[in-house]
C-alpha positions as CSV (number, residue, x, y, z in Angstrom):
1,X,-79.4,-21.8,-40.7
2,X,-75.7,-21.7,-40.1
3,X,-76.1,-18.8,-38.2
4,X,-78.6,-20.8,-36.3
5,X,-76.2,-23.4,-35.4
6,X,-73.3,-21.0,-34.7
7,X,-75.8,-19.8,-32.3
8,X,-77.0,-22.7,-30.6
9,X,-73.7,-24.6,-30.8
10,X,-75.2,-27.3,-32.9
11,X,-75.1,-28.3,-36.4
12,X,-77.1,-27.1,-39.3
13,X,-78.6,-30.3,-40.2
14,X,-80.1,-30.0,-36.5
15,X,-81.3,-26.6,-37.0
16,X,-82.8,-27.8,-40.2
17,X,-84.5,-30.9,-38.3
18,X,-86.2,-28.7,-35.9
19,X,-87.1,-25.9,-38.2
20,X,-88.9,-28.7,-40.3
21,X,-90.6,-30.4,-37.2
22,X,-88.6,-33.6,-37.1
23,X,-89.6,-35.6,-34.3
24,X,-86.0,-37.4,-33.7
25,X,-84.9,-34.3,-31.7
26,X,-84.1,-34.3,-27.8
27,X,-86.7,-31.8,-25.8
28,X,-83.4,-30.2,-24.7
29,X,-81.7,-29.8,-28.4
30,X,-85.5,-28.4,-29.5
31,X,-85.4,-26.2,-26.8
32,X,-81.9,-24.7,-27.2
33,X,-82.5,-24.0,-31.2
34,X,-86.0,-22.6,-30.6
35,X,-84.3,-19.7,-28.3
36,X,-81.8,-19.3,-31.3
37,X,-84.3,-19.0,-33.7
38,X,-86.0,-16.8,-31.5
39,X,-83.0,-14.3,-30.6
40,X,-81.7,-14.2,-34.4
41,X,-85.4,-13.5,-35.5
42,X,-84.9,-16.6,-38.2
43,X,-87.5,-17.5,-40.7
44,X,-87.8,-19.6,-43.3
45,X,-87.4,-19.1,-46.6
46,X,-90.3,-21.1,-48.3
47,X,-89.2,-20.1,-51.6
48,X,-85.6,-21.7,-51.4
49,X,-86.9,-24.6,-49.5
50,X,-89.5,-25.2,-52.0
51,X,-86.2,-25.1,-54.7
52,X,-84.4,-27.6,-52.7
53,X,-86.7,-30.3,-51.2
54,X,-89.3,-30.5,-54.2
55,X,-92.2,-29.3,-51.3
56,X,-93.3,-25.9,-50.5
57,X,-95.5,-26.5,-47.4
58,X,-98.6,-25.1,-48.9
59,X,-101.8,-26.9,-49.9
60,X,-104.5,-25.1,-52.1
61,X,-108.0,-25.6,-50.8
62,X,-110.8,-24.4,-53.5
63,X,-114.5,-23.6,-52.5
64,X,-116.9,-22.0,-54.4
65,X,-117.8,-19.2,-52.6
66,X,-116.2,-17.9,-49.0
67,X,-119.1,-15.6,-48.0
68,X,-121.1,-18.8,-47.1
69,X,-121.0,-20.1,-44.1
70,X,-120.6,-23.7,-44.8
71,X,-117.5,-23.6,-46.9
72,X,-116.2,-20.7,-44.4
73,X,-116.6,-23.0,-41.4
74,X,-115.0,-25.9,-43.6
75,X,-112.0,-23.8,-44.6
76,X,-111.9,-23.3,-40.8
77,X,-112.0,-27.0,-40.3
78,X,-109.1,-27.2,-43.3
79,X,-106.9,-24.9,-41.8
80,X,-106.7,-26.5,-37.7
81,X,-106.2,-29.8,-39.2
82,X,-103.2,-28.6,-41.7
83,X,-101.8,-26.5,-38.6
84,X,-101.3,-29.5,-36.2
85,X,-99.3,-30.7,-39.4
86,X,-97.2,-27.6,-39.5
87,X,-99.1,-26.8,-43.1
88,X,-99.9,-23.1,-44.6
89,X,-103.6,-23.2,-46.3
90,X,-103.9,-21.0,-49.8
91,X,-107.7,-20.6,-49.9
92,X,-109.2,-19.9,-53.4
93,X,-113.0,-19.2,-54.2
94,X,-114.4,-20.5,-57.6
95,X,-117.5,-19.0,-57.6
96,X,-118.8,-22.6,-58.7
97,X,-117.8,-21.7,-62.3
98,X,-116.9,-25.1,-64.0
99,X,-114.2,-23.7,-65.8
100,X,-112.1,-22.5,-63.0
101,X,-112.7,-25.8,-61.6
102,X,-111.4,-28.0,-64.5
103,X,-108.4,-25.5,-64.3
104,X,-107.9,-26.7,-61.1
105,X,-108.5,-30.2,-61.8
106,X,-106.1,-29.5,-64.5
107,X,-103.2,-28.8,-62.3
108,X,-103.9,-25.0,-62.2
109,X,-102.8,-24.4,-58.7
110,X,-100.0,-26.8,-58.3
111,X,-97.4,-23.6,-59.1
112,X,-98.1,-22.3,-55.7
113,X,-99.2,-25.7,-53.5
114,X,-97.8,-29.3,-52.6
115,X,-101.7,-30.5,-53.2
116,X,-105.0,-29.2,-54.0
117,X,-108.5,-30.0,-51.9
118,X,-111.1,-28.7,-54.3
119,X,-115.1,-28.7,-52.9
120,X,-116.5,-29.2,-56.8
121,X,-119.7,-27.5,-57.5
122,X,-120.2,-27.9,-61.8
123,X,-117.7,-29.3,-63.4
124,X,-119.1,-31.8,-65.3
125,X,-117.2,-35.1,-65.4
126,X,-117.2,-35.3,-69.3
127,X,-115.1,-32.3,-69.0
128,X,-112.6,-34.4,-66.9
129,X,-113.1,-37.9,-68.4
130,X,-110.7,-40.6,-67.2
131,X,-107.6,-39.0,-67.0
132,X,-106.1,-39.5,-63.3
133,X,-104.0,-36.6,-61.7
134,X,-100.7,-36.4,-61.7
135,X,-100.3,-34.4,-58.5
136,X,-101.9,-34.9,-54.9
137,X,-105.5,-34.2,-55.3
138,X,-108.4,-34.7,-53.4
139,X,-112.4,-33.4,-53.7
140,X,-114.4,-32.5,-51.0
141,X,-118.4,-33.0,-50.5
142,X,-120.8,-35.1,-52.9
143,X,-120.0,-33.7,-56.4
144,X,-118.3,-36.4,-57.9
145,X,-116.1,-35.9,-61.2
146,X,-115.3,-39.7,-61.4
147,X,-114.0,-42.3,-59.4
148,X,-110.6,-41.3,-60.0
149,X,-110.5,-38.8,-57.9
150,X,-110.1,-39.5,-54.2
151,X,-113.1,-37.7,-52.4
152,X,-114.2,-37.3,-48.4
153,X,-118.0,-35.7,-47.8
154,X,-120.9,-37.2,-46.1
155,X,-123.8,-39.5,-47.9
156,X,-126.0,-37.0,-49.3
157,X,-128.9,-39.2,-50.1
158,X,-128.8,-40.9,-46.5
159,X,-128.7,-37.1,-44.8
160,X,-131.8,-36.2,-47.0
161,X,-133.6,-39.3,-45.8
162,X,-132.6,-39.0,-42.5
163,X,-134.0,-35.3,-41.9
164,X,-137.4,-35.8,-43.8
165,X,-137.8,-39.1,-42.5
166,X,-137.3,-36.7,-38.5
167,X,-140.5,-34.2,-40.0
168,X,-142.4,-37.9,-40.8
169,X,-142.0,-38.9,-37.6
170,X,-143.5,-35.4,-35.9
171,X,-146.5,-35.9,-38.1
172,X,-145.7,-33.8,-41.3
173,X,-146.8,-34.9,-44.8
174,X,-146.8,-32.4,-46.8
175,X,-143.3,-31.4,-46.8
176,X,-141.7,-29.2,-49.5
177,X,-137.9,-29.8,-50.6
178,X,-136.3,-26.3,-51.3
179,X,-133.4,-26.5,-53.3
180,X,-133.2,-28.5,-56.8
181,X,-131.1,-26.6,-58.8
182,X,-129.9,-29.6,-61.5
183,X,-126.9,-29.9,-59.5
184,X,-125.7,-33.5,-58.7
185,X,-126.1,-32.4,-54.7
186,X,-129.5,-31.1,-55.4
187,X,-130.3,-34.6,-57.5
188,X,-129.3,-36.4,-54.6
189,X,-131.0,-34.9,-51.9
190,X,-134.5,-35.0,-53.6
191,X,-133.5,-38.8,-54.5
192,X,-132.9,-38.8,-50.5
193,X,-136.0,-36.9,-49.8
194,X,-138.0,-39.1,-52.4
195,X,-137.2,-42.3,-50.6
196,X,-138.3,-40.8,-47.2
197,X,-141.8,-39.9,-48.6
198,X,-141.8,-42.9,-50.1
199,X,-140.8,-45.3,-47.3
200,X,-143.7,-43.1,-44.7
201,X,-145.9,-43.8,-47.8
202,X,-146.8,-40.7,-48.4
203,X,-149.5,-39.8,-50.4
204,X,-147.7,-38.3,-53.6
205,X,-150.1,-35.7,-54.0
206,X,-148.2,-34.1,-50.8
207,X,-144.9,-34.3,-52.9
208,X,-143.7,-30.8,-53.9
209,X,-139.9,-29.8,-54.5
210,X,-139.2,-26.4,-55.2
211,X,-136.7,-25.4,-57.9
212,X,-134.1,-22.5,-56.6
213,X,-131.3,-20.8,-59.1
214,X,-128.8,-20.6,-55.9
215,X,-129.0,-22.1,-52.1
216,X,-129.0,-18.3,-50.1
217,X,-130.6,-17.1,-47.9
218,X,-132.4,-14.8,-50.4
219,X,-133.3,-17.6,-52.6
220,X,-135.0,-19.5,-50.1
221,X,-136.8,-16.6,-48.8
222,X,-138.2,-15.8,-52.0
223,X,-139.2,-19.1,-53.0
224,X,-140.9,-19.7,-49.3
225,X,-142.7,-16.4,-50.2
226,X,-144.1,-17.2,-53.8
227,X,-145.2,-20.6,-52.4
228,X,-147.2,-19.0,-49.0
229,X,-148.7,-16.1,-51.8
230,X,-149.9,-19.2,-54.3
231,X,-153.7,-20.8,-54.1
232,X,-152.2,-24.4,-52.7
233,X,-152.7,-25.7,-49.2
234,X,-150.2,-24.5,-46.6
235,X,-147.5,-27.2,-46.1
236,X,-146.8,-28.5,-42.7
237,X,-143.0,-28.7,-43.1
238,X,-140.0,-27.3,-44.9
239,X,-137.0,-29.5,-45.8
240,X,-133.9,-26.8,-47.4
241,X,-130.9,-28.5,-49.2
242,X,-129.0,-26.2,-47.0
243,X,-129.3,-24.3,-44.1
244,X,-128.8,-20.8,-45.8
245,X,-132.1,-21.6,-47.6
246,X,-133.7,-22.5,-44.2
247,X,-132.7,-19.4,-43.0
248,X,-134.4,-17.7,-45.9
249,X,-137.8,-19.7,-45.1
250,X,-137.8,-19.0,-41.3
251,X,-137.6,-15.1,-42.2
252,X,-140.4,-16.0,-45.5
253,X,-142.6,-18.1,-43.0
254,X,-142.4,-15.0,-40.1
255,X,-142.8,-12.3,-42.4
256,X,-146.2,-13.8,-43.7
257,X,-147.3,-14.6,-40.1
258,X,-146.8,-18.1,-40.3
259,X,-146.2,-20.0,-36.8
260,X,-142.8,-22.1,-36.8
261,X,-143.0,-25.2,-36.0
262,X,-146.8,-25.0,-35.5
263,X,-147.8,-24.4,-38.4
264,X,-145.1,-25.6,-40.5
265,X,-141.8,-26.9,-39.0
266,X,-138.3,-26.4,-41.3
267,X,-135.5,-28.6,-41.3
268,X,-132.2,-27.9,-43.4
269,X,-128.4,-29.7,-43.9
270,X,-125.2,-28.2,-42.9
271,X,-125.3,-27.7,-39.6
272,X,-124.2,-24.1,-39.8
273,X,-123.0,-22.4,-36.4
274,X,-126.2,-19.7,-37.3
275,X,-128.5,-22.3,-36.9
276,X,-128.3,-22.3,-33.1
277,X,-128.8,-18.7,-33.1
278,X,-132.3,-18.7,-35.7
279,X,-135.7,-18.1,-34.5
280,X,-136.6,-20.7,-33.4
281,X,-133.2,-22.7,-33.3
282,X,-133.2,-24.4,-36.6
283,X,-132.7,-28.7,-36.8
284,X,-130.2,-29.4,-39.3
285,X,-128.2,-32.4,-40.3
286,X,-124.2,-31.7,-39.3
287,X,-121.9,-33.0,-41.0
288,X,-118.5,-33.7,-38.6
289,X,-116.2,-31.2,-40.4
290,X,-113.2,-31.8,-38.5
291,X,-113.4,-35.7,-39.7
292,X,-113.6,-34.1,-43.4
293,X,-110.6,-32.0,-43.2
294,X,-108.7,-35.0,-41.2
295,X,-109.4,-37.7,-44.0
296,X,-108.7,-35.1,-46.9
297,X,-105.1,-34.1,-45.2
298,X,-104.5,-38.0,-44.5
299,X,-105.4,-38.7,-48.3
300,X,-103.1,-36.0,-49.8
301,X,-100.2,-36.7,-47.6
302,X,-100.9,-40.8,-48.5
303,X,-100.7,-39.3,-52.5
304,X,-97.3,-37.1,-51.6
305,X,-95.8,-39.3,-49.7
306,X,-95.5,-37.2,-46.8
307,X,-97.1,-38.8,-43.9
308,X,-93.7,-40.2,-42.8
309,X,-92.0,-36.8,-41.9
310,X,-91.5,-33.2,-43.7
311,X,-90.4,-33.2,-47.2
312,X,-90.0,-37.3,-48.1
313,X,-91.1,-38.2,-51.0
314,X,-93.7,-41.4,-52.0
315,X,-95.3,-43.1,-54.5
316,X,-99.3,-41.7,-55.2
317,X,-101.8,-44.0,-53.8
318,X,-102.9,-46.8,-56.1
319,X,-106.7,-46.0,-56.1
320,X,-108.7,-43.6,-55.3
321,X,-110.6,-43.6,-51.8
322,X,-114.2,-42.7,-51.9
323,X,-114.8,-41.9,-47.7
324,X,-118.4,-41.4,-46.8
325,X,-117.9,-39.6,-43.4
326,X,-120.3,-39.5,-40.4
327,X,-122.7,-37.0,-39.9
328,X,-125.4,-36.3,-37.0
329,X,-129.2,-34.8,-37.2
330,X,-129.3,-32.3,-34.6
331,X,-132.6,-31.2,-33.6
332,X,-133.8,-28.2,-32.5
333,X,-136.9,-26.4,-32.2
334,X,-137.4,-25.4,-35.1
335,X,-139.2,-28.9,-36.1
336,X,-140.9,-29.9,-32.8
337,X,-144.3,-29.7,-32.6
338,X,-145.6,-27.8,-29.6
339,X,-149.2,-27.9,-30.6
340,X,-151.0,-30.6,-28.8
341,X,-153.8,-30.3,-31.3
342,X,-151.2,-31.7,-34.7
């Protein structure tokens, strides 16, 4: 940095200010560093900066598993909203296990970040109990290890309703949920499913949820199949936990011959960018992704202290937000009827 300022003619708490994104800089001043930096080929040193101000400008964001397409489209969403705040993303896959995820909860990434976002897939909360963290820490999505924890995602139950109760409304009734699995996001989007049967007063003989290990694409595809190849009545609609599963049952339903939506119209959560591109496009509820990652970033710089400029320190919040964010059902032809005769 001195050589910076040498440079520029300026001093080294300026180049320091705009290397660190301080807004109290004249356009001019910025300017004239900037070319300094630029002609001396400066970069910063994260390591020594991290030694000096207590902050290494890198958050940790933990998702279970990268190669689907959800948590790789939310990553996405993580990493624009840390950029516009001049943040480096460390991305780390858990592959749901609960113990790499109490690590984390534990503190097992702070070596290497400023904060942790963790999307929580197992970890029960017993394993947690009431302890509070001691560094910035905030969950993503609906698995909830207590209230403790500040956590951003959208209502699960109400997105659940809100699609089943869209296949109601075309005229479906016997409408499977694909996807229980035991986990607290499957528990709550049968609970959501259950109300929407139950508020259309649906017989409950035209209840069915369908138990999958994993929500894939292959799962769903093979539980669509068994289903279609056992001696029960065809359903008229398919409502998948996620929208990898309801990209399993499109292929499941068009491999056995079965017309979509005529015959039986699908309907998933997620909102994934492939669900424009199925055949037929596929309805899905979308959650607003970009609001997720803004909240979580706001939340961890409100528990660092940061929010005020680069490398100030602050007090933790005093509780812990729980933020239910918006989310949209999008629909697409996937659950329309186009049979005049349903």
């Amino acid at each position: 940095m001195r050589d910076v300022a040498e440079h520029a003619g300026v001093s080294v708490r300026t180049v320091s200010n705009v290397v660190s994104g301080y807004p109290h800089v004249s356009p001019d001043t910025r300017a004239k560093v900037q070319r300094s930096l630029d002609e001396l080929g400066y970069r910063m040193d994260y390591l020594a900066r991290g030694l000096r101000s207590g902050r290494t400008g890198f958050i940790a964001l933990a998702v279970p598993y990268l190669a689907e397409p959800y948590f790789a489209e939310l990553a996405q969403a993580v990493i624009r909203a840390a950029g516009r705040r001049g943040i480096t993303v460390l991305v780390e896959a858990t592959a749901g296990d609960s113990e790499v995820e109490r690590r984390i909860l534990d503190g097992g990434l702070t070596n290497v970040a400023d904060g942790v976002l963790l999307s929580a897939l197992t970890v029960p909360a017993a394993d947690v109990g009431a302890r509070t963290p001691d560094f910035p820490l905030v969950m993503l999505g609906e698995h909830s290890v207590g209230d403790q924890f500040p956590r951003v995602g959208i209502d699960n139950v109400a997105a659940a309703r809100t699609a089943v109760g869209h296949l109601v409304e075309q005229g479906c009734r016997r409408i499977v949920a694909l996807g229980q699995n035991g986990s607290e996001n499957g528990r709550q989007r049968t609970e959501g499913y259950r109300q929407a049967m139950s508020a259309a007063r649906v017989r409950r003989v035209n209840w069915l949820v369908v138990p999958v290990e994993d929500w894939t694409r292959e799962q769903g595809f093979a539980a669509v199949r068994e289903l279609l190849e056992g001696d029960g009545p065809l359903p008229d609609a398919v409502f998948a936990f996620n929208d990898a599963l309801a990209v399993g049952a499109l292929r499941a339903l068009d491999a056995s011959g079965v017309r979509v939506p005529e015959d039986v119209a699908v309907a998933g959560i997620d909102d994934i960018q492939e669900a424009a591109y199925t055949h037929p496009p596929l309805t899905s509820i979308a959650p607003d992704l970009d609001v997720i990652a803004e909240r979580a970033l706001a939340l961890l710089e409100e528990q660092s202290g940061t929010s005020a400029g680069p490398g100030e320190p602050g007090a933790p919040v005093a509780a812990a937000a729980q933020e239910a964010t918006p989310f949209r059902l999008v629909v697409r032809a996937s659950s329309r009827w186009r049979s005049a005769g349903r």
